[in-house]
N, C-alpha and C positions, 0 to 999 in steps of 0.2 A: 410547561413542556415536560414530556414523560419518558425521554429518552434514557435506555436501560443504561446501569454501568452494572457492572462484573466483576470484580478482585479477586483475585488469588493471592494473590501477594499478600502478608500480614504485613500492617502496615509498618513497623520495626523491623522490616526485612526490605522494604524501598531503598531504594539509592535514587537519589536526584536526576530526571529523566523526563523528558515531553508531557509528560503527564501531570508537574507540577506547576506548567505555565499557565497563570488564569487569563481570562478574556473578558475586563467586563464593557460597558456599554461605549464609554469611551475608547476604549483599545479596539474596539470591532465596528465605532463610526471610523475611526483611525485609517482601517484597514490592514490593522495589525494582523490579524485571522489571516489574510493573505499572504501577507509577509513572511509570516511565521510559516506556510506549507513550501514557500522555496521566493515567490514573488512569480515572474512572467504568469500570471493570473490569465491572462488570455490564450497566450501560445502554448501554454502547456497542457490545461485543457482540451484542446480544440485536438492537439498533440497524441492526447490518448485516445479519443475518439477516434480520430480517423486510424491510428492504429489497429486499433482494436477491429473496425470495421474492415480493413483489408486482411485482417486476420478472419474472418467469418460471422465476427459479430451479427447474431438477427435480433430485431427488435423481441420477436417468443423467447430469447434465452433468458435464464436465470443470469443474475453479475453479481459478482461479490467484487467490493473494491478493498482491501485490504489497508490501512492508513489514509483513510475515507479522507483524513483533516478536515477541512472547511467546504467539502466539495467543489474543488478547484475542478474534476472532471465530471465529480458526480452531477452539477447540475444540467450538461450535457447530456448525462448518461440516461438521467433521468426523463429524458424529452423525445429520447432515440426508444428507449425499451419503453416494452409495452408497459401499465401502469402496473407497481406493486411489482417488479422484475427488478429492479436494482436495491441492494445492499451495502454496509456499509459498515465496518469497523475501525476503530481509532482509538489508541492509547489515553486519548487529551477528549474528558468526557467537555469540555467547553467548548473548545475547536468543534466539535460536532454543532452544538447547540447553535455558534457565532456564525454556521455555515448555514446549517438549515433555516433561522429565523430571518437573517443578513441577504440569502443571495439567490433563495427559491421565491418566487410568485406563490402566489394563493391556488395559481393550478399547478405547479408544480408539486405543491407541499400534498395534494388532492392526490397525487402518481405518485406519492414518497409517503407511506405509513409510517410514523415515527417508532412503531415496531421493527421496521427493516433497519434501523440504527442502531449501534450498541456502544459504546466504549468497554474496552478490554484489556486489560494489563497483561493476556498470556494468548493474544491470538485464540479466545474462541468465539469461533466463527458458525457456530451452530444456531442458525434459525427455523430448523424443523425441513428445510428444503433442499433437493440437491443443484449445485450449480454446472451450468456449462461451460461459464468461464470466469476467469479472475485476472486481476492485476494487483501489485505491488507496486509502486512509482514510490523511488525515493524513499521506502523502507529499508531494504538490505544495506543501504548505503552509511545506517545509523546505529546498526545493531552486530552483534555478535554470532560467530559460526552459529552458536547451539542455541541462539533465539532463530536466528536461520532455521535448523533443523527444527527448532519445535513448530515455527511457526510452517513449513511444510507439511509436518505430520499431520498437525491438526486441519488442513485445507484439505490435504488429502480425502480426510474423513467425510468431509460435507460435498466434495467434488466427482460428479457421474463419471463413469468409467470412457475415457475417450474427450473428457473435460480439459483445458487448457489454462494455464496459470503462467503470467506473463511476471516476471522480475527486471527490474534493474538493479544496476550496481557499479560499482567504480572499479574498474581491471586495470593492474599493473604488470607487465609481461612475465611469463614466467623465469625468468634470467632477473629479476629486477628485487636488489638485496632485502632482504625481510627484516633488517636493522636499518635501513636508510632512513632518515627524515627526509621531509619536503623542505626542499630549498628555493626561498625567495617566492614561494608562495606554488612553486612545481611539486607533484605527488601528494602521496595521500601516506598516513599512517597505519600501520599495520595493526597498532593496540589501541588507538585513540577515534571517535568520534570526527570529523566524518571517515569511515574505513575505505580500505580498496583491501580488495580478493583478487587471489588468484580464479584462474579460468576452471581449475582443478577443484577449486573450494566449491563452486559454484556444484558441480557436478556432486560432491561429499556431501552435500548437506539434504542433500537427497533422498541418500541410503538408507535410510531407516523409514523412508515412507514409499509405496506404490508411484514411485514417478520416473518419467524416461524423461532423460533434461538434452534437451538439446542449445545448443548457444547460437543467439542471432547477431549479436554483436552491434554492431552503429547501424543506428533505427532512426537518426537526427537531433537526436538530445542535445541543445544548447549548451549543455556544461560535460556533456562526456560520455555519460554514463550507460554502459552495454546494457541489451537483454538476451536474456535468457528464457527459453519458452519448457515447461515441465508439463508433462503428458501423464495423463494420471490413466494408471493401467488397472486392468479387473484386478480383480482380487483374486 
């Protein structure tokens, strides 16, 4: 399998992070690959599609799926878009691999060029093509304002002007203490893995790339988690 990886990162400059978790043959009959992208393997696929498709999704568009994982939506995606029209980035160069060998058919893999896959440690999302639309599932929820911001910037860049980039995320109201912990298993941490943002943060991590963010808020997420829809403006 020829699937690219990407690093930025020297590797004495890592911190321990999705990217160190391996998957080998056992762990992906397991269906640990699943497991590991959140679990509800069904609903939550099925979940972004039709999303995506009441948003305007056509099968001619360009899709970049952002924290592709094991293509818990990608293999949908791939079935809906025309061939060679979806894309695919991810932190965790195995999680790609355990997705694409594991859970695509032989015609699917035919519609999915293992060029349209990359793993990336800094969100680049540059395959030579511009997209019309993207998602994020369950990314923002794991990372940091200014991996936020980087990882906007750099969509930006690969994203046609009038393009659409869908996020989730875990919101806590804005009255809601920025020193609290979760109690008895209620809320989310403001420093720690899984995060919750504000509605405000959402809109800041923006600013420094071409996007008009609009908030859609509860879209049916079985564990919570709002969207946020960012419009990527001319230049």
């Amino acid at each position: 399998m020829s699937i690219e990886r990407r690093t930025e990162v020297p590797a004495d400059h890592r911190q321990p992070d999705y990217e160190k978790i391996e998957f080998g043959e056992e762990r992906v009959a397991s269906g640990a690959h699943r497991g590991f992208v959140g679990g509800l393997w069904d609903e939550m696929g099925q979940m972004q599609l039709d999303f995506l498709k009441q948003q305007g999704l056509e099968p001619g568009h360009r899709f970049l799926d952002v924290g592709c994982g094991s293509l818990r939506a990608g293999r949908l995606l791939v079935d809906y878009l025309d061939p060679g029209h979806y894309y695919g980035t991810d932190i965790n160069h195995e999680l790609i691999e355990a997705g694409y060998s594991a859970e695509l058919t032989d015609e699917q893999r035919a519609r999915l060029p293992e060029a349209n896959l990359r793993s990336t440690d800094r969100f680049d999302n540059d395959f030579g093509v511009q997209f019309d639309m993207a998602i994020a599932q369950s990314v923002f929820t794991h990372i940091s304002l200014n991996q936020m911001r980087l990882c906007l910037y750099r969509v930006a860049k690969v994203m046609r002007p009038g393009g659409r980039f869908y996020v989730t995320f875990f919101e806590n109201g804005r009255d809601f203490p920025l020193d609290q912990a979760p109690k008895d298993g209620v809320g989310r941490w403001t420093e720690r893995n899984s995060f919750w943002y504000y509605r405000a943060d959402m809109r800041w991590v923006a600013k420094r790339a071409p996007w008009e963010a609009r908030y859609i808020g509860k879209w049916g997420h079985p564990r919570g988690q709002r969207m946020m829809e960012y419009t990527r403006l001319a230049d």
